[in-house]
C-alpha positions in Angstrom: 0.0 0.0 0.0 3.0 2.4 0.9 4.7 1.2 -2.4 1.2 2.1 -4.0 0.9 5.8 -2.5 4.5 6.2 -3.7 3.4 6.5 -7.1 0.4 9.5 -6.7 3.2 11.3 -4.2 5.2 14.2 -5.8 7.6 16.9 -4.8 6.7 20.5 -4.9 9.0 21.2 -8.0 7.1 18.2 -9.9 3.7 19.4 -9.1 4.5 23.1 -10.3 5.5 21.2 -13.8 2.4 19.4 -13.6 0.8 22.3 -13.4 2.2 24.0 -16.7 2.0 21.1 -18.4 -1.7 21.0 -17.5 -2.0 24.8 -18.5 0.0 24.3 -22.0 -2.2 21.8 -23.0 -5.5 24.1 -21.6 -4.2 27.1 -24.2 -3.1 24.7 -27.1 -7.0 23.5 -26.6 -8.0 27.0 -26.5 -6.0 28.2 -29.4 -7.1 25.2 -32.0 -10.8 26.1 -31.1 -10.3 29.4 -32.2 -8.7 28.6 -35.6 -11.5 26.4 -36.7 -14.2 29.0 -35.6 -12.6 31.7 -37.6 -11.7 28.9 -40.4 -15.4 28.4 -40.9 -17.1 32.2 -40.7 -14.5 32.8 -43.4 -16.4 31.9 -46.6 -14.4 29.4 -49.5 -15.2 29.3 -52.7 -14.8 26.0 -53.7 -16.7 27.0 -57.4 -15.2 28.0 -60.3 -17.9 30.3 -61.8 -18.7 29.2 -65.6 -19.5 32.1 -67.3 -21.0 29.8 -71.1 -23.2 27.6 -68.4 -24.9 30.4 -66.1 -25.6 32.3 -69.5 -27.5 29.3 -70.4 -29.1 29.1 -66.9 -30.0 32.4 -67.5 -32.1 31.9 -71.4 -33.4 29.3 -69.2 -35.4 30.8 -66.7 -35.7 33.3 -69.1 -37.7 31.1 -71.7 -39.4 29.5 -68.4 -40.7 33.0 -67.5 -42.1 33.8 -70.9 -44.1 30.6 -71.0 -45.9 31.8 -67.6 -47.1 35.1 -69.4 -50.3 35.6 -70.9 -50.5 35.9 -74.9 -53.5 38.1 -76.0 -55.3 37.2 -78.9 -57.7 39.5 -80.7 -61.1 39.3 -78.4 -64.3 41.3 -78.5 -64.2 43.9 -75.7 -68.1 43.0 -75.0 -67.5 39.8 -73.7 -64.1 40.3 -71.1 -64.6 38.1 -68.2 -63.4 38.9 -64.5 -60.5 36.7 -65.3 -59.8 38.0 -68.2 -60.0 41.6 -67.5 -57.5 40.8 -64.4 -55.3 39.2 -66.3 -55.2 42.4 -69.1 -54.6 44.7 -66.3 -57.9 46.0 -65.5 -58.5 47.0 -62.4 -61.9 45.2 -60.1 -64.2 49.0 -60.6 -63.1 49.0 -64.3 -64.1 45.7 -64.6 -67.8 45.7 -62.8 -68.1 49.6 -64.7 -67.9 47.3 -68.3 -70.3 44.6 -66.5 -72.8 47.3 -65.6 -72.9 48.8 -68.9 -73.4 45.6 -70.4 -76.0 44.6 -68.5 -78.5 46.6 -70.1 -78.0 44.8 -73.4 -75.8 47.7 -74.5 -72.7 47.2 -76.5 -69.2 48.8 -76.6 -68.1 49.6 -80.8 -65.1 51.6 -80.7 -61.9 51.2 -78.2 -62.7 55.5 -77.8 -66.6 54.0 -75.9 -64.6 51.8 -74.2 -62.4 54.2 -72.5 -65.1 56.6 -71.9 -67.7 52.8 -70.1 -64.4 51.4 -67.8 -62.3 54.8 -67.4 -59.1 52.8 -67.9 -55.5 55.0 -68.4 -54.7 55.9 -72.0 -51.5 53.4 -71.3 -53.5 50.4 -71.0 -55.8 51.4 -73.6 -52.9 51.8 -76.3 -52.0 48.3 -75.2 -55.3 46.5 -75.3 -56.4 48.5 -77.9 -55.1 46.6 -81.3 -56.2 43.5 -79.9 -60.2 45.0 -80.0 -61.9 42.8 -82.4 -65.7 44.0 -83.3 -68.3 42.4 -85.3 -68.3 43.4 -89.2 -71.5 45.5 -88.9 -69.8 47.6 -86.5 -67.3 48.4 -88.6 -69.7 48.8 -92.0 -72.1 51.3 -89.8 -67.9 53.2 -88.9 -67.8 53.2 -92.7 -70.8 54.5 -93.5 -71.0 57.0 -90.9 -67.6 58.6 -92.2 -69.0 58.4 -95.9 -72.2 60.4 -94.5 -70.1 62.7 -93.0 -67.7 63.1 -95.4 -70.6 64.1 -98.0 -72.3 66.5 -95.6 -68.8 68.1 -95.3 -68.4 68.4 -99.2 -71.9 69.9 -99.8 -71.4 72.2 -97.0 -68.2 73.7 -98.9 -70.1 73.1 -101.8 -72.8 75.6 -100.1 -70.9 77.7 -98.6 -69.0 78.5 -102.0 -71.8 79.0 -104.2 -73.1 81.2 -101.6 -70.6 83.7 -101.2 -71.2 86.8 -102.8 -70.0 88.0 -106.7 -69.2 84.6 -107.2 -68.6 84.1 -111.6 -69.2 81.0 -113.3 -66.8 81.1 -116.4 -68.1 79.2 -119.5 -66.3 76.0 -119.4 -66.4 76.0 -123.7 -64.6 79.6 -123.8 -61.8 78.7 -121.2 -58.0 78.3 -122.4 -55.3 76.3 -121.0 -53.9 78.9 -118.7 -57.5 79.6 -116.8 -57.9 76.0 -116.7 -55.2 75.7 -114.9 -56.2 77.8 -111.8 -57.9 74.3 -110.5 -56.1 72.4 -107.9 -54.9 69.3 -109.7 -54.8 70.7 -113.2 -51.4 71.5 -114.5 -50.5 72.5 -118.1 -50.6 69.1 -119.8 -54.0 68.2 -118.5 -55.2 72.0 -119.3 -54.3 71.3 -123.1 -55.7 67.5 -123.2 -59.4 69.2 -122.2 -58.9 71.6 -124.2 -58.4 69.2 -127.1 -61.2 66.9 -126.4 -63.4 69.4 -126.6 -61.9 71.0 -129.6 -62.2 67.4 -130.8 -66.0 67.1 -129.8 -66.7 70.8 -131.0 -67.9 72.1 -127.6 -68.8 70.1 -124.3 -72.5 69.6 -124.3 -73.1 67.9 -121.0 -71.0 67.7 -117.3 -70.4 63.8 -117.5 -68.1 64.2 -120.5 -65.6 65.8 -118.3 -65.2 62.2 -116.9 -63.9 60.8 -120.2 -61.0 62.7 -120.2 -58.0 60.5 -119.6 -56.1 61.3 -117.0 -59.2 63.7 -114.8 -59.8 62.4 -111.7 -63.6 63.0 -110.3 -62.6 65.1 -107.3 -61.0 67.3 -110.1 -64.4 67.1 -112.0 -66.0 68.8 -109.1 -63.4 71.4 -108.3 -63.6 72.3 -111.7 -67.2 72.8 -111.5 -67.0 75.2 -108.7 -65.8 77.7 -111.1 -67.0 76.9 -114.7 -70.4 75.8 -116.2 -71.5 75.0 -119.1 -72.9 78.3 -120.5 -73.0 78.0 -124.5 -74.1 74.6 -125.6 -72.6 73.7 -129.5 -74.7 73.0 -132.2 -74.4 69.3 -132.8 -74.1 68.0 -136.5 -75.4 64.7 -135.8 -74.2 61.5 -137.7 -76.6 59.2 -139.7 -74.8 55.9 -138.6 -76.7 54.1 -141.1 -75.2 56.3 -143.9 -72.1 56.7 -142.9 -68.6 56.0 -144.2 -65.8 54.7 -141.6 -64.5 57.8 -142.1 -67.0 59.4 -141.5 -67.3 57.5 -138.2 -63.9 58.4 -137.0 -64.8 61.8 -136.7 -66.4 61.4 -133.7 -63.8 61.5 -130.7 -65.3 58.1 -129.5 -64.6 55.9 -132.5 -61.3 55.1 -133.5 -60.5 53.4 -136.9 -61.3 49.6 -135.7 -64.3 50.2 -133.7 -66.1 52.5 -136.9 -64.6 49.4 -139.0 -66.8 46.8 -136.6 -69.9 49.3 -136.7 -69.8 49.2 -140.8 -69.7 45.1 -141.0 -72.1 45.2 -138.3 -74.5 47.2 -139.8 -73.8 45.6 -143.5 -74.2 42.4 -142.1 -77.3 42.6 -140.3 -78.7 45.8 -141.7 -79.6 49.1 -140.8 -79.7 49.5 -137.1 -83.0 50.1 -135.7 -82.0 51.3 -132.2 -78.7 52.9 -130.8 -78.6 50.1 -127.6 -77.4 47.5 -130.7 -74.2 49.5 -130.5 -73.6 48.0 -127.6 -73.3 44.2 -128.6 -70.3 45.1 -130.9 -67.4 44.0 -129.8 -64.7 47.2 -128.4 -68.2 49.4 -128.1 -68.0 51.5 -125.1 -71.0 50.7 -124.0 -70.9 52.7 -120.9 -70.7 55.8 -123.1 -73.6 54.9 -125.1 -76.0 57.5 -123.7 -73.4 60.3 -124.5 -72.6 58.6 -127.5 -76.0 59.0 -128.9 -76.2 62.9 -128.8 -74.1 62.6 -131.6 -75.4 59.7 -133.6 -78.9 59.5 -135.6 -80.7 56.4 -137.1 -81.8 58.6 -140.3 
């Protein structure tokens, strides 16, 4: 037992290097416990970041996000359910303001009625807008609305000229080429082509001939009207086209060489004509022109 307790029995010198020994191996503890804490709050980056692969991540999600995102087809702005108002943007009052509206059997026709029915911002309406899709008689009854208002426009100019005071009406078979061309759309080569036609026909004897003139637009017609009139009416020579010679024929500004040709076989072949609407089965006949035609035609 003595032998025992020998072993657990130390000096004063040993115990004080027991003592260190203790406390060296207390801060070497100490000091590897703080190394790894401050090992691990310090972030590693154990990655390599590849720039070609993220860029693909990226058209990814990007394509991922697109497929999530609604795609507007062209839709009648009558029938927008709650969903589909929401998921255009409109707001829950502009929605139930549209619902109300339509709820007396009433009907929006232009994206302007809508605007004014749900009070939505001129934003969203420019981006809803194109996709509006109304019935066809909505936009026949636009159509015809502008045409009615486009006439009352032209006969209230038409009015309003004729009306104002010391207004002269030059005669339209005594112009020249240079008071012709005091019409908007009349320059000098389209002064001297009327001018020749009617040198050709010997004096315009009605408005609608104005109209054969190549080249005159209708709009023109009208214009030109404004200012001249038809004040001295020619004396008409009228030809017996059961008499006459091709050449004859060709006198007329109407018939050139081939078509006075086909009226001579015509008539050779199955006699004298008996009415001036047989004109109009011959082949090249402007039948259109007939009833003009015929002021200058006779049967005998």
């Amino acid at each position: 037992m003595k032998k025992f307790k020998s072993h657990f029995t130390f000096s004063k010198q040993e115990r004080s290097g027991i003592f260190f020994l203790l406390l060296f191996i207390v801060l070497v503890q100490l000091g590897y416990l703080s190394w790894l804490h401050y090992s691990n709050s310090k972030p590693v980056n154990i990655l390599n970041l590849d720039t070609e692969t993220q860029n693909k991540i990226e058209l990814l999600k990007e394509k991922a996000s697109q497929k999530d995102t609604l795609k507007i087809y062209p839709f009648n702005p009558n029938f927008i359910t709650d969903y589909k108002g929401y998921a255009l943007g409109l707001s829950v009052k502009e929605i139930d303001r549209l619902h109300n509206f339509r709820s007396g059997n009433n009907f929006v026709n232009s994206k302007e009625e809508f605007q004014q029915i749900t009070k939505v911002s001129d934003s969203l309406l420019n981006e809803i807008a194109p996709y509006f899709k109304f019935p066809n008689w909505v936009k026949k009854n636009a159509i015809k609305s502008e045409i009615s208002e486009k006439n009352y426009r032209t006969s209230q100019n038409s009015t309003e000229f004729n009306n104002k005071k010391n207004v002269v009406l030059y005669d339209l078979n005594l112009a020249t080429v240079r008071d012709l061309q005091v019409i908007n759309g009349i320059g000098e080569k389209l002064s001297k082509r009327i001018i020749k036609f009617r040198d050709r026909l010997g004096g315009f004897i009605v408005k609608e001939q104005l109209y054969h003139v190549y080249g005159l637009e209708s709009e023109v017609v009208e214009r030109l009207f404004k200012k001249f009139k038809i004040k001295t009416v020619p004396t008409v020579k009228k030809i017996n086209i059961n008499e006459a010679a091709i050449e004859d024929l060709t006198k007329l500004v109407y018939f050139n060489y081939d078509l006075a040709s086909e009226i001579v076989n015509y008539r050779d072949t199955n006699g004298h004509f008996i009415s001036f609407d047989q004109l109009a089965v011959i082949e090249g006949f402007p039948a259109k022109k007939l009833d003009i035609i015929q002021l200058y035609l006779s049967l005998k």
